[in-house]
SEGU-571656 format. One record per atom (N, C-alpha, C, CB): atom name; x, y, z. Coordinates in steps of 0.2 Angstrom, whole numbers, plus 5000, padded with zeros to 4 digits. Glycine has a CB too. Example, Ala and Ser with C-alpha at 12.3 -4.5 7.8 and 13.67 -1.06 7.14 Angstrom:
# SEGU-571656
   atomo      u      v      w
       N   5066   4972   5039
      CA   5062   4978   5039
       C   5066   4984   5039
      CB   5057   4978   5045
       N   5064   4989   5035
      CA   5068   4995   5036
       C   5064   5000   5039
      CB   5070   4997   5029
***
This chain:
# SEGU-571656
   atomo      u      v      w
       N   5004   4994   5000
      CA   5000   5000   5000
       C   5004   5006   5000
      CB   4995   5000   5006
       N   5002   5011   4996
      CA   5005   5018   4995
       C   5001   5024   4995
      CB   5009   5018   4988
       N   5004   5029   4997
      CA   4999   5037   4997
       C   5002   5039   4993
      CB   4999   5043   5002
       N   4999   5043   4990
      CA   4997   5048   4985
       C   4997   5055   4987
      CB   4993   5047   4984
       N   4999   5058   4987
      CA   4997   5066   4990
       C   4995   5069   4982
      CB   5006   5072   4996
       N   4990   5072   4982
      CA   4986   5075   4975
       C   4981   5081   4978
      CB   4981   5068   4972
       N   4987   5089   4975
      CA   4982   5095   4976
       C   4979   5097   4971
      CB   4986   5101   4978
       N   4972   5100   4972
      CA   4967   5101   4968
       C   4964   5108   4970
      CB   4963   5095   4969
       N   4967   5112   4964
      CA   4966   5120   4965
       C   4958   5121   4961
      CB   4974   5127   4961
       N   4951   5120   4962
      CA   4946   5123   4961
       C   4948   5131   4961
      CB   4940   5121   4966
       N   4949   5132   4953
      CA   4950   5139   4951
       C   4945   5142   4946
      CB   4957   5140   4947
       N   4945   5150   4946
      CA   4942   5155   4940
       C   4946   5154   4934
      CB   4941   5163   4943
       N   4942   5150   4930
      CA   4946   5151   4924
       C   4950   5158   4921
      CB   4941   5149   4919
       N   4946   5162   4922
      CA   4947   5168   4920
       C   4952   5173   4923
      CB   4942   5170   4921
       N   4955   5170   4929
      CA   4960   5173   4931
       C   4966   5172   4935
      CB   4958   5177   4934
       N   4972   5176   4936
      CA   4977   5172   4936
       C   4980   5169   4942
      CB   4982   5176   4933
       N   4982   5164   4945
      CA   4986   5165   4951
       C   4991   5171   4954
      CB   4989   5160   4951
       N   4988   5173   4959
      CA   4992   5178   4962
       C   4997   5175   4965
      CB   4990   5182   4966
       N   5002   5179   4966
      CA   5008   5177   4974
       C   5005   5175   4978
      CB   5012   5184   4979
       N   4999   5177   4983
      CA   4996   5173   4990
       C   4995   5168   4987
      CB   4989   5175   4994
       N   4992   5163   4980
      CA   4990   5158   4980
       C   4997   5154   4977
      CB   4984   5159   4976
       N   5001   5156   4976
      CA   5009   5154   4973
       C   5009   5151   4978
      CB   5016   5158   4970
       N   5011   5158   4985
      CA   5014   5155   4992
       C   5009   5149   4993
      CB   5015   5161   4999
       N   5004   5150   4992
      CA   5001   5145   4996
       C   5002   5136   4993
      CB   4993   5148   4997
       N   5001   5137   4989
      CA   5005   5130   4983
       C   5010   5130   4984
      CB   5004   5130   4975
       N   5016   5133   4987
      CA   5022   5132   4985
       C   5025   5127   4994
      CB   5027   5141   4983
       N   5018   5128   5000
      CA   5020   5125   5004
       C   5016   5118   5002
      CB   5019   5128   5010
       N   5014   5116   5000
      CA   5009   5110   4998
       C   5015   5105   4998
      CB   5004   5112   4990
       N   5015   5100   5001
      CA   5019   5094   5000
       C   5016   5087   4997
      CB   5021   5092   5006
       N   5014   5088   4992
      CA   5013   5083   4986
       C   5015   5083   4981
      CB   5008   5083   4984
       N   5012   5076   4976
      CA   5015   5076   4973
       C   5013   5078   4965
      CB   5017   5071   4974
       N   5006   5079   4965
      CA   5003   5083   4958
       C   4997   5088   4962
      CB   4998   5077   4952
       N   4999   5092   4958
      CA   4995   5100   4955
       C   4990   5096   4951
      CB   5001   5108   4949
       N   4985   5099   4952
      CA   4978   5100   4945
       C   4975   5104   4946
      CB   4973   5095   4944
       N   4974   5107   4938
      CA   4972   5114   4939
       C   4967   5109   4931
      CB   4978   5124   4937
       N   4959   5116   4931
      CA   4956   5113   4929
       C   4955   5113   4922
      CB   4952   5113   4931
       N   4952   5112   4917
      CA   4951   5110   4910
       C   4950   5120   4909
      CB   4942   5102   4907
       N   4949   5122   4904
      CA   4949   5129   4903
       C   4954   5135   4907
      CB   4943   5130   4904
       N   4958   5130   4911
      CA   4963   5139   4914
       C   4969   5136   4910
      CB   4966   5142   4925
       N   4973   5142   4907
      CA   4970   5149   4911
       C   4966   5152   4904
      CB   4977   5155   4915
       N   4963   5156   4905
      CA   4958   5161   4900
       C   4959   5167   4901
      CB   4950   5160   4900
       N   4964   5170   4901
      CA   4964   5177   4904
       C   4961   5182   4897
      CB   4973   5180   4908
       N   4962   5181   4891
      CA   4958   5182   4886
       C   4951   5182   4882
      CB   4961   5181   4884
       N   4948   5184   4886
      CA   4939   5180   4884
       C   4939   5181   4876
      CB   4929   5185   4887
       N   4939   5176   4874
      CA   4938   5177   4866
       C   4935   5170   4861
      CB   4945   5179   4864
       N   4928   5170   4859
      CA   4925   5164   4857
       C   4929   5162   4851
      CB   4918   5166   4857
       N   4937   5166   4848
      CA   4939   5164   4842
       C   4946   5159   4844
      CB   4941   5171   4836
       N   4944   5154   4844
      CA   4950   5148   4844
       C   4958   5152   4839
      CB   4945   5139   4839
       N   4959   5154   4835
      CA   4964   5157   4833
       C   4965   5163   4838
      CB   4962   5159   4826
       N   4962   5167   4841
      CA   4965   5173   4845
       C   4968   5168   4852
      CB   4957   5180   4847
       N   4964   5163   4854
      CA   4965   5158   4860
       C   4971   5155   4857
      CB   4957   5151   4861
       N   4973   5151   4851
      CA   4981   5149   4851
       C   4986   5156   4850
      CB   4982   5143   4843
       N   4983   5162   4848
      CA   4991   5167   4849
       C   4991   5168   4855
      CB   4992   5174   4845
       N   4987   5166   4860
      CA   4991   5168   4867
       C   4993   5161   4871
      CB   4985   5173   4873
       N   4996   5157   4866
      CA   4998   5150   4871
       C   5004   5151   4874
      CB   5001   5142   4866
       N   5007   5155   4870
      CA   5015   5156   4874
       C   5014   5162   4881
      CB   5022   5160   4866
       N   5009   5163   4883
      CA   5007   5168   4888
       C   5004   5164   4894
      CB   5002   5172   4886
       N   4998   5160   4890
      CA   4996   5154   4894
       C   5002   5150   4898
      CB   4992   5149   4890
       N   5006   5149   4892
      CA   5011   5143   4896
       C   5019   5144   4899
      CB   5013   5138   4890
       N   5017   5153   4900
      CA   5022   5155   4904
       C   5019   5156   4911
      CB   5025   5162   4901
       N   5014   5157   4911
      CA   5009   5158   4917
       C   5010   5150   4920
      CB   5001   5160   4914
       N   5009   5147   4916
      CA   5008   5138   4920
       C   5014   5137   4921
      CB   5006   5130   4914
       N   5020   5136   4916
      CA   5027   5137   4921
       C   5030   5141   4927
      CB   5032   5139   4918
       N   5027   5147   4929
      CA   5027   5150   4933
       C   5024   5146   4938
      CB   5025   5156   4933
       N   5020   5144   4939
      CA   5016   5140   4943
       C   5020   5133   4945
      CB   5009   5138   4939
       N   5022   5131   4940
      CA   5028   5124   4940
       C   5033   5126   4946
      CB   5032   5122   4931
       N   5036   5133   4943
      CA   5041   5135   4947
       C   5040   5135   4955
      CB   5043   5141   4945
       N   5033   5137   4959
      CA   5030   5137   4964
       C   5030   5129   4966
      CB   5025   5140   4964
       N   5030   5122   4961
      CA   5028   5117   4966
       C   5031   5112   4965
      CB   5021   5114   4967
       N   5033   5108   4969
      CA   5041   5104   4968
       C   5039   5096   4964
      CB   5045   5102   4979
       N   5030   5096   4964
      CA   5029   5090   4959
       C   5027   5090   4953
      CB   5025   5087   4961
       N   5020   5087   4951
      CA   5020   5088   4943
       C   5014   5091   4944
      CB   5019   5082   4938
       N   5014   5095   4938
      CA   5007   5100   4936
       C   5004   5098   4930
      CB   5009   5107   4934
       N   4996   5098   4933
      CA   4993   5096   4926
       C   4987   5100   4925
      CB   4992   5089   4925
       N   4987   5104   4918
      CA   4982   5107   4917
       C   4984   5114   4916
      CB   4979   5106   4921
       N   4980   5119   4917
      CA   4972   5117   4913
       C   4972   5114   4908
      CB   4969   5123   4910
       N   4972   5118   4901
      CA   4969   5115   4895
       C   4973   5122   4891
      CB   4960   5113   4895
       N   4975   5120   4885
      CA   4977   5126   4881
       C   4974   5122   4872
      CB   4988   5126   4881
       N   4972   5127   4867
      CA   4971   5126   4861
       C   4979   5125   4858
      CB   4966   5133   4859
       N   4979   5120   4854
      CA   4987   5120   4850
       C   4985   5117   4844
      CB   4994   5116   4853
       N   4989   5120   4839
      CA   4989   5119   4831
       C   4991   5114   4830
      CB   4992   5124   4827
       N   4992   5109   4827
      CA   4998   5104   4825
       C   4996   5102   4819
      CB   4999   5098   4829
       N   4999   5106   4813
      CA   4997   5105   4806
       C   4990   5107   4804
      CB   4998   5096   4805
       N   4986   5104   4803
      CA   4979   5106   4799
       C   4975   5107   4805
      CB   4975   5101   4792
       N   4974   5103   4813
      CA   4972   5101   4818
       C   4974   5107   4823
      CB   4973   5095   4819
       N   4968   5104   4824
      CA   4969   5109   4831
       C   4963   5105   4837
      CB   4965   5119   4829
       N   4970   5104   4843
      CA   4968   5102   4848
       C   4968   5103   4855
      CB   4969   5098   4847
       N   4962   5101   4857
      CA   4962   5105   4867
       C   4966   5101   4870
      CB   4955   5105   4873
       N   4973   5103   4872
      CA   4976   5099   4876
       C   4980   5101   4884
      CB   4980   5097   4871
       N   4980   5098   4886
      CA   4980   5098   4893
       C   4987   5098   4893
      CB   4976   5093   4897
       N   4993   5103   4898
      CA   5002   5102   4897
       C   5002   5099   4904
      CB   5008   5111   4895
       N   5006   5095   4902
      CA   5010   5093   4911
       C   5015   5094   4910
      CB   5009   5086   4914
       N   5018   5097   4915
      CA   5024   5101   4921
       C   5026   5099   4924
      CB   5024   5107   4925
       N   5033   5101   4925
      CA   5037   5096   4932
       C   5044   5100   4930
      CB   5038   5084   4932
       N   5043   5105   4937
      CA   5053   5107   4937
       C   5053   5112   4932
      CB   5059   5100   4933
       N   5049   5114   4931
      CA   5049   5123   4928
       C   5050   5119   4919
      CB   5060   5130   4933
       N   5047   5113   4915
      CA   5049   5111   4913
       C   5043   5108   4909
      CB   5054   5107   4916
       N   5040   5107   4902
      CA   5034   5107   4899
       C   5038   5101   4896
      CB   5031   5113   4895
       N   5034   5094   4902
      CA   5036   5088   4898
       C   5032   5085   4894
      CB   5036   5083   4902
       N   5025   5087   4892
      CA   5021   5082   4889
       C   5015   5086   4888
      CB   5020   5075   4893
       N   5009   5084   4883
      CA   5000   5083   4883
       C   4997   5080   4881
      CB   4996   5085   4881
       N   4993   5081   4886
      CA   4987   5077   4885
       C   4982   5078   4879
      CB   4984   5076   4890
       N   4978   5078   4873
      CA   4974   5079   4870
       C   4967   5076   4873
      CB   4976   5078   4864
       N   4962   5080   4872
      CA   4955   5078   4875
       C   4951   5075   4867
      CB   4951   5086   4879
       N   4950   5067   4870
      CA   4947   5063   4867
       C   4939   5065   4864
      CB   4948   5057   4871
       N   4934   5066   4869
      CA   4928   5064   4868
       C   4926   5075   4869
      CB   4925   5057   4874
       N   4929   5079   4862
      CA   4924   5084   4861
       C   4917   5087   4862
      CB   4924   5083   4856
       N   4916   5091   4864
      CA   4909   5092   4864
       C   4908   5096   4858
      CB   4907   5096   4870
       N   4900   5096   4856
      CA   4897   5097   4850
       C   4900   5106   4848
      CB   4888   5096   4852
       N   4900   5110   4855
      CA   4902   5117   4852
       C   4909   5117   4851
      CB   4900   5122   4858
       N   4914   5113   4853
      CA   4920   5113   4852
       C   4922   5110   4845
      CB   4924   5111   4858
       N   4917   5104   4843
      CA   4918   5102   4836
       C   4916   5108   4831
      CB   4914   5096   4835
       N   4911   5111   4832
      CA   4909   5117   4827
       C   4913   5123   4828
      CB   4901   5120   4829
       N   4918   5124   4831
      CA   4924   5128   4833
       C   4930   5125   4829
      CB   4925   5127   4841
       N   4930   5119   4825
      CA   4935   5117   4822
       C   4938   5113   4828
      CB   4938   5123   4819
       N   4938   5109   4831
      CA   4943   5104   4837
       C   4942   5098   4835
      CB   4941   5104   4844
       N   4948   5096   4834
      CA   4949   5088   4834
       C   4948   5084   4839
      CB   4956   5087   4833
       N   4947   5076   4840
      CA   4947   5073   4844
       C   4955   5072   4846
      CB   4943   5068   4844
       N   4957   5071   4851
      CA   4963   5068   4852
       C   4968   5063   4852
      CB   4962   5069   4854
       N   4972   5062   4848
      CA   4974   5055   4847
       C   4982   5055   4853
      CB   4975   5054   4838
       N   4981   5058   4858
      CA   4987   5058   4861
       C   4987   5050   4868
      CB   4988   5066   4865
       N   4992   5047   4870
      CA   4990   5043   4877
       C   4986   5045   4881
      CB   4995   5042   4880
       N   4983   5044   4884
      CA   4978   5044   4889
       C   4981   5042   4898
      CB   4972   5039   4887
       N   4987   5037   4897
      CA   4990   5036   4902
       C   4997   5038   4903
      CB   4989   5029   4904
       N   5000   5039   4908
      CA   5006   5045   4909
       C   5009   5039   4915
      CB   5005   5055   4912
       N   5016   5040   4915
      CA   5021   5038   4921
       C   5025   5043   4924
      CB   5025   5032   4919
       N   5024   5049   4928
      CA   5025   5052   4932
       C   5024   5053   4939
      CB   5024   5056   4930
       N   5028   5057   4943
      CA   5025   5057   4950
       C   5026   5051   4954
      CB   5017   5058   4950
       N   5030   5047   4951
      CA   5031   5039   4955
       C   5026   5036   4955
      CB   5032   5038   4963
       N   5020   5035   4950
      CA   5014   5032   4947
       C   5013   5032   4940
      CB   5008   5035   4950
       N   5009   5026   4940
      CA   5007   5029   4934
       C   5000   5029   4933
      CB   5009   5027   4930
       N   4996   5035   4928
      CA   4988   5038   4930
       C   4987   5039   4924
      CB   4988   5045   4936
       N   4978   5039   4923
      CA   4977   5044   4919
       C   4973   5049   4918
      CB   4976   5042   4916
       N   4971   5053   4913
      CA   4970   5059   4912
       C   4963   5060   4908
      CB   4977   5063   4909
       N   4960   5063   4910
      CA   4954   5065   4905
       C   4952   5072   4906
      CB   4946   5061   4906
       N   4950   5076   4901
      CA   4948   5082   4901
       C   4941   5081   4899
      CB   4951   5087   4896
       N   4936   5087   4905
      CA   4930   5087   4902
       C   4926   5082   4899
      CB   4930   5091   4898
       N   4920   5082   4894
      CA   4918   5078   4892
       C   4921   5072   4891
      CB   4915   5079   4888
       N   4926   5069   4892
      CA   4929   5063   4892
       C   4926   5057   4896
      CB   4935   5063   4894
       N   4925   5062   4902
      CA   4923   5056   4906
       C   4919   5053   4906
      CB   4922   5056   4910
       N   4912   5056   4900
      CA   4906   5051   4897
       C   4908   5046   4893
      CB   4902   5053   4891
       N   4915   5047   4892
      CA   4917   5041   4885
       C   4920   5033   4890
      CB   4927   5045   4880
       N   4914   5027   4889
      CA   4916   5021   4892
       C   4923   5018   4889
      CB   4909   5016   4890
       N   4924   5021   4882
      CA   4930   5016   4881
       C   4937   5020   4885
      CB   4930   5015   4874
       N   4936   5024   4885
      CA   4942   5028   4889
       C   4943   5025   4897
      CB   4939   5038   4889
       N   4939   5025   4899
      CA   4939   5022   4909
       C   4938   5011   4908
      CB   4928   5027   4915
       N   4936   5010   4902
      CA   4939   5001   4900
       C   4945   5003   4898
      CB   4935   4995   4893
       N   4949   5007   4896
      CA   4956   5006   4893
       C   4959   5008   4900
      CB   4958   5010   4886
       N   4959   5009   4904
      CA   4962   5011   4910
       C   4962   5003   4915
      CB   4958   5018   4913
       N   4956   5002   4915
      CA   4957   4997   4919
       C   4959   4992   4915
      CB   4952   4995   4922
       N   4960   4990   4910
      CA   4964   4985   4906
       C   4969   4987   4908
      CB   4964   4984   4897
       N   4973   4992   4908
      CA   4980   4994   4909
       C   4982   4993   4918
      CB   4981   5002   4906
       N   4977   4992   4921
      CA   4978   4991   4928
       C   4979   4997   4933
      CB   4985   4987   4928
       N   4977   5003   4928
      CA   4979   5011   4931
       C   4975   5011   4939
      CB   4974   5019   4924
       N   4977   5013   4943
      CA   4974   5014   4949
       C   4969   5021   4951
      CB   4980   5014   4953
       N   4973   5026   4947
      CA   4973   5033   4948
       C   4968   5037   4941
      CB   4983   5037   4948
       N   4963   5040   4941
      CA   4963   5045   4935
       C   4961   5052   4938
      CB   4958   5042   4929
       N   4965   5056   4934
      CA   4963   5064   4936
       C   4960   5068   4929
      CB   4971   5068   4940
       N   4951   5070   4932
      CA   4949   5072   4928
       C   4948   5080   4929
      CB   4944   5067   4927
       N   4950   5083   4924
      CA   4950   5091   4924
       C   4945   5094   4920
      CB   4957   5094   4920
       N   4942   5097   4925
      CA   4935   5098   4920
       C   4932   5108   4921
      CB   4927   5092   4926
       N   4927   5111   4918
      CA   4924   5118   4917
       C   4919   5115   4914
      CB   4929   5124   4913
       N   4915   5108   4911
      CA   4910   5107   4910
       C   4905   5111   4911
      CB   4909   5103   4911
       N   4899   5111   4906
      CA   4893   5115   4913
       C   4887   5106   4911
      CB   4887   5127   4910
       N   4884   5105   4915
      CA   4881   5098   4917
       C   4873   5101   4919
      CB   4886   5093   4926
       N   4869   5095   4917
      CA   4863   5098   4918
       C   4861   5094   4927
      CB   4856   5096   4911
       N   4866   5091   4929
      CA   4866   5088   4934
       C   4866   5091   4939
      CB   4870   5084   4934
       N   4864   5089   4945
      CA   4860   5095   4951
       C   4866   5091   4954
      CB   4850   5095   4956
       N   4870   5094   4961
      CA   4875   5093   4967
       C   4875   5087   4967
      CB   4873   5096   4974
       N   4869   5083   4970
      CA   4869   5076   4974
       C   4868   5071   4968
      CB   4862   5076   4980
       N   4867   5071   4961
      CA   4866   5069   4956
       C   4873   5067   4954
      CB   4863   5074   4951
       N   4878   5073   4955
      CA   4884   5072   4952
       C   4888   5070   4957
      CB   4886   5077   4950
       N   4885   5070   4961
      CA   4892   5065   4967
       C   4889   5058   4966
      CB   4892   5067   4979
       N   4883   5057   4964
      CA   4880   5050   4963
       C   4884   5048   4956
      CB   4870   5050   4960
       N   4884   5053   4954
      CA   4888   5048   4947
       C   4895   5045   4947
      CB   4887   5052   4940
       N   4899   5051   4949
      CA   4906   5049   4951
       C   4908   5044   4954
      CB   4909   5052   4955
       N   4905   5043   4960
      CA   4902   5039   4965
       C   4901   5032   4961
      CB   4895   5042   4969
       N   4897   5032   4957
      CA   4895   5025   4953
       C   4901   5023   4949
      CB   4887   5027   4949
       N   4903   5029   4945
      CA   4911   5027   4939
       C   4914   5025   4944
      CB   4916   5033   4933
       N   4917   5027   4949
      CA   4925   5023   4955
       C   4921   5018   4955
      CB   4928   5027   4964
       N   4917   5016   4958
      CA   4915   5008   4960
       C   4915   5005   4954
      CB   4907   5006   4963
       N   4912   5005   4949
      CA   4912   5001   4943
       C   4917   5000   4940
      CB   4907   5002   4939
       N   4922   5006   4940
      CA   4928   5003   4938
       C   4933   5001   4942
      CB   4931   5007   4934
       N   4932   5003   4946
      CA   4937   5001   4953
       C   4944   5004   4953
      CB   4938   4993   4953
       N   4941   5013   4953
      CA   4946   5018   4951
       C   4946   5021   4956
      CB   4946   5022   4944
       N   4952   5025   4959
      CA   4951   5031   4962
       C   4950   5037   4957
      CB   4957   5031   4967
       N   4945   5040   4959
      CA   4943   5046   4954
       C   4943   5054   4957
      CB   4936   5044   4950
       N   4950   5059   4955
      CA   4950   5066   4959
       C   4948   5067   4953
      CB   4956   5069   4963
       N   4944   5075   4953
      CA   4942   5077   4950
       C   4941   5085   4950
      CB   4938   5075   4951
       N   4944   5091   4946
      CA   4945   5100   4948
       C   4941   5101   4944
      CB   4951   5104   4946
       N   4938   5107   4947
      CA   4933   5109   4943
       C   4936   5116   4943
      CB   4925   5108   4945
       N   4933   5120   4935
      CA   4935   5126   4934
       C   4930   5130   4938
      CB   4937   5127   4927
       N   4929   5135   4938
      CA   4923   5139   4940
       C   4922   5147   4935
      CB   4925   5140   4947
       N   4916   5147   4933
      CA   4914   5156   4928
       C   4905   5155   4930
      CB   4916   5156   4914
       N   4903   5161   4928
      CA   4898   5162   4926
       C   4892   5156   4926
      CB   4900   5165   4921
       N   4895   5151   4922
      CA   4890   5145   4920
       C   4893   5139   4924
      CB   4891   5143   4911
       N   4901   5139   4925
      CA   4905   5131   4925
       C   4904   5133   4934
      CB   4916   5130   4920
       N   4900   5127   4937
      CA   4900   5127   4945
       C   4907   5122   4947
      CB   4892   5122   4948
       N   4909   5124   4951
      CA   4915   5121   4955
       C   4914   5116   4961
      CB   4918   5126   4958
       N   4914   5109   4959
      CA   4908   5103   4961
       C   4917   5096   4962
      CB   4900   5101   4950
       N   4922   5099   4963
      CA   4929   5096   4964
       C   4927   5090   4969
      CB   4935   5102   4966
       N   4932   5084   4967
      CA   4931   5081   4972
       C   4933   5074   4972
      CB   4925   5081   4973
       N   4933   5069   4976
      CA   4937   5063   4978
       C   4935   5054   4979
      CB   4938   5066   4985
       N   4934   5052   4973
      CA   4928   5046   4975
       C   4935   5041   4972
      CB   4918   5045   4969
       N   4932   5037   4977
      CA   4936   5029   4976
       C   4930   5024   4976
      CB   4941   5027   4982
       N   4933   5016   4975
      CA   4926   5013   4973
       C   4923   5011   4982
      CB   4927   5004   4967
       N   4922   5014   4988
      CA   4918   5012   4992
       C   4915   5020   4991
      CB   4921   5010   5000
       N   4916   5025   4989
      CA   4912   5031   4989
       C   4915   5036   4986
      CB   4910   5033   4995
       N   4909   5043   4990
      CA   4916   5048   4990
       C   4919   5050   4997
      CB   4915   5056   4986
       N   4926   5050   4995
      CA   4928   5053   5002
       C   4931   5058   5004
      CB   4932   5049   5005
       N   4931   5064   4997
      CA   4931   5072   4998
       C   4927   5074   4995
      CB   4937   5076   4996
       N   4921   5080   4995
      CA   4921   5083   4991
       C   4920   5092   4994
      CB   4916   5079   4988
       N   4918   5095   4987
      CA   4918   5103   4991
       C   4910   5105   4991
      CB   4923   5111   4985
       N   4910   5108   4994
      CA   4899   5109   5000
       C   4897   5113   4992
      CB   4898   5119   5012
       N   4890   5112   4993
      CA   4886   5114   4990
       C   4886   5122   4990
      CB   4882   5111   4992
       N   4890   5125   4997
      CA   4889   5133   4997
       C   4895   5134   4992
      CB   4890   5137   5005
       N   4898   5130   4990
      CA   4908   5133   4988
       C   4907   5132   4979
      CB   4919   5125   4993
       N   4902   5130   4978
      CA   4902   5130   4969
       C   4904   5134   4964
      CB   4896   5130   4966
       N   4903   5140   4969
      CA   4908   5147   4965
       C   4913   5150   4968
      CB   4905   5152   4962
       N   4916   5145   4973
      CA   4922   5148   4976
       C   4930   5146   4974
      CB   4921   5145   4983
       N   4935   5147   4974
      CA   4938   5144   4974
       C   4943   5139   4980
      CB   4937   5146   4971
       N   4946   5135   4977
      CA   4946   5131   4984
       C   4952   5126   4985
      CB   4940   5127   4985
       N   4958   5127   4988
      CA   4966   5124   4987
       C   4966   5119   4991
      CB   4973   5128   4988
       N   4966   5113   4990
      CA   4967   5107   4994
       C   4969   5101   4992
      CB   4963   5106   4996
       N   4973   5098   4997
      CA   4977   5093   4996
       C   4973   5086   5000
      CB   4986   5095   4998
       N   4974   5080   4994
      CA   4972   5074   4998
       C   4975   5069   4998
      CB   4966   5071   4997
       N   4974   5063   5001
      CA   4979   5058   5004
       C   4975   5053   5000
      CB   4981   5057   5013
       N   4979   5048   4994
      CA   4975   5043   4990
       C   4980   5039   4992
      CB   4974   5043   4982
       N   4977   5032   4995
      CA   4980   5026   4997
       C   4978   5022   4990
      CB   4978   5023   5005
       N   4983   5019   4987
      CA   4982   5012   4981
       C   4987   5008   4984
      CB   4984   5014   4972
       N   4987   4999   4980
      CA   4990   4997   4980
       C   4996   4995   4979
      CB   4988   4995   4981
       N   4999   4999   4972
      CA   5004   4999   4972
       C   5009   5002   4974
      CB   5005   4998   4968
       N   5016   5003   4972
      CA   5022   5005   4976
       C   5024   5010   4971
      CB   5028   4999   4977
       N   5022   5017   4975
      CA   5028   5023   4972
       C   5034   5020   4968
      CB   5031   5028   4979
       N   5037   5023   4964
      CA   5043   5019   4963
       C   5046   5030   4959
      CB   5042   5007   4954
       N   5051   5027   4958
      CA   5056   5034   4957
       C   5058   5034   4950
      CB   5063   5035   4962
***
């Protein structure tokens, strides 16, 4: 049996971490950051072209962030070009150091009328002394994405979300609640927060859930670290 220490920053898409919130993540002693599917957005702008000229902004901002926490970072989510495609993909950080993305598999209808690709990137990573996987947003409707995890034996998935769900509070802890049992995953979960995207972050493994944030904090935001026991063995 092993722990896990996994911080989960419920953030405003829309704005930046400050210094109080650096310091405050920089004392965090774990081993992943997750920030959620849409930050950062400091540019509102519904034109996916204006959204990729500010990647290199976005992804100075996220290394700044990396530079605050001594493990891996994952997230938000950035728009990137690759040849004719354009895909939402999620950067993971470690060490002031842009190792990898994730691309988001299962698109929603307004992002496919936006010109987005589905993603054809891995879905599972080996970082952090684990290894885990990753879904953005609507992903997590996708059955074959959470069978290919448990075919791979994955213990861990971290899902980064700013969805908006027609699902009421107690609905949505029912369902998380129901995917960890039936796959027999521990499942953390960040939620972004705006206007529309409620902030619903939270901690189910397959007996339940065993964090989540209150019904009053949907549009709050909210830095906290938890303690995921699996069976296998950290390794380095």
């Amino acid at each position: 049996m092993a722990t896990v220490k996994i911080t989960i920053f419920q953030k405003n898409i829309f704005t930046k971490i400050m210094k109080d919130d650096l310091a405050k993540i920089k004392l965090q002693k774990s081993q992943f950051l997750l920030l959620p599917e849409g930050y950062p957005e400091f540019y509102r702008s519904d034109s996916i072209s204006a959204q990729i000229g500010q990647e290199s902004v976005y992804t100075d901002h996220l290394l700044e962030v990396s530079d605050n926490f001594s493990g891996v970072v994952l997230g938000g989510s950035l728009y990137k070009q690759e040849g004719s495609q354009i895909f939402k993909s999620s950067p993971i950080l470690q060490n002031t150091t842009l190792i990898d993305f994730y691309q988001k598999k299962n698109i929603s209808s307004e992002e496919k009328q936006k010109g987005i690709s589905p993603g054809v990137s891995e879905s599972i990573f080996i970082m952090g002394g684990i290894r885990y996987g990753i879904l953005l947003g609507e992903d997590a409707s996708e059955r074959s994405l959470w069978e290919h995890f448990v075919s791979q034996k994955i213990e861990i998935v971290f899902h980064l979300t700013s969805e908006i769900t027609t699902r009421s509070y107690e609905e949505d802890l029912n369902y998380y609640a129901s995917l960890s049992k039936t796959y027999n995953l521990h499942v953390v979960r960040v939620c972004g927060i705006s206007k529309v995207a409620k902030g619903r972050s939270l901690y189910a493994s397959p007996t339940g859930i065993n964090w989540k944030t209150g019904k009053m904090e949907e549009e709050s935001e909210v830095l906290k670290t938890l303690s995921v026991n699996i069976s296998g063995s950290i390794f380095q």
